[in-house]
C-alpha positions in Angstrom: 30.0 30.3 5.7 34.0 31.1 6.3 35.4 28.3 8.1 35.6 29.9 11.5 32.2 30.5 11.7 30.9 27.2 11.0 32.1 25.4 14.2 29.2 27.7 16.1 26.2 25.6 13.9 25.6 23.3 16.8 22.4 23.0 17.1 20.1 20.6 15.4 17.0 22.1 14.4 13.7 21.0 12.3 12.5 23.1 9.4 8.3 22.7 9.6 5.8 23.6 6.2 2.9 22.7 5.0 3.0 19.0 3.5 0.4 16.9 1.8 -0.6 13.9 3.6 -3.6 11.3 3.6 -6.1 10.9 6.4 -7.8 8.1 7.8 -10.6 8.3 5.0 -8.2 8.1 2.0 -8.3 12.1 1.6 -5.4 14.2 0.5 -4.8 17.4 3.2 -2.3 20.0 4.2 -0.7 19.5 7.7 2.1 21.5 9.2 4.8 19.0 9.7 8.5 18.7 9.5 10.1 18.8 6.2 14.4 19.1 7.1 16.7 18.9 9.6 19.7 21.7 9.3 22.5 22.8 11.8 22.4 26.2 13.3 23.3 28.7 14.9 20.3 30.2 17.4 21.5 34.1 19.1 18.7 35.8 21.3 18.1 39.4 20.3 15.4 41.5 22.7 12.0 40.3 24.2 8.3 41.0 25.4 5.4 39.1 26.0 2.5 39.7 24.5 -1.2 37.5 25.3 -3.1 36.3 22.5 -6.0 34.7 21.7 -6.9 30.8 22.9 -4.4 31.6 26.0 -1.1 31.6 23.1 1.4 33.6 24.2 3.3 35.1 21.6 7.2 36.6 22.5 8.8 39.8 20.5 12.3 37.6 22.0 13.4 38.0 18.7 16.0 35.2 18.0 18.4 35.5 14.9 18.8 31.9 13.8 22.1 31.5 11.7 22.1 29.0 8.6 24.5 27.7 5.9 22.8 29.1 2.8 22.8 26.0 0.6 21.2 24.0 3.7 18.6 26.9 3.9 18.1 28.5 0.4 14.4 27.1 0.3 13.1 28.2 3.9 10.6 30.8 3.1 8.5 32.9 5.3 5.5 30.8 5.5 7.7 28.2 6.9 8.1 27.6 11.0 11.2 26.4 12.9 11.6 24.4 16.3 14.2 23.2 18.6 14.0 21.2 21.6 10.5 21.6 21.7 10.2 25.7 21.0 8.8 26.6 18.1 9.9 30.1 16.0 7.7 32.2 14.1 10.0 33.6 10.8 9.6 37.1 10.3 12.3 38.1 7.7 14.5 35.9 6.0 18.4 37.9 5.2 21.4 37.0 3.0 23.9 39.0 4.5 25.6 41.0 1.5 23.9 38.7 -1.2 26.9 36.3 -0.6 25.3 33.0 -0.9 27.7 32.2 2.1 25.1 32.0 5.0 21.6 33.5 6.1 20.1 35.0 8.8 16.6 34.1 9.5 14.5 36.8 12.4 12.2 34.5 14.6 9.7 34.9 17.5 9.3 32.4 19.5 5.3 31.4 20.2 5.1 29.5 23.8 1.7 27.9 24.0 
């Protein structure tokens, strides 16, 4: 990311995927938790609301949430994001012209 772009990675957020822990019985399982910590850049794009089931609310406020590649190279779809306490659905994942330089990852946030 050119130099005069990075100053606008200020906020703190927490990458979340599926991790392997043990339970209170000594058994292995898969729990969504949080695996890194990167600087970014978050930039609201539309929105909607939308109910869903179990009272969830799901928003189309589709968030575009700007990343230095090499801190994000290994965020994948499957993956969630939050920041101070909102939590973002990925939806597409974008190098901009394949130049390694930063990526732009397309969010909706789910409000519970």
């Amino acid at each position: 990311m050119p130099k005069h772009q990075a100053n606008k990675l200020k906020k703190k957020i927490s990458v979340l995927g599926n991790v392997e822990v043990e339970n209170r019985l000594g058994e292995t399982t898969i729990d969504f938790q949080p695996i890194k910590t990167i600087w970014a850049e978050i930039v609201p794009q539309t929105g909607s609301l939308q109910k869903q089931v179990a009272d969830t609310i799901l928003t189309n406020v589709t968030h575009k949430i700007k990343v230095r590649y090499t801190a994000g190279k290994d965020i994948t779809k499957e993956m969630e994001i939050q920041y101070k306490g909102h939590k973002f659905k990925i939806q597409y994942i974008l190098n901009p012209h394949f130049e390694n330089k930063w990526l732009e990852i397309f969010v909706q946030e789910v409000l519970k």
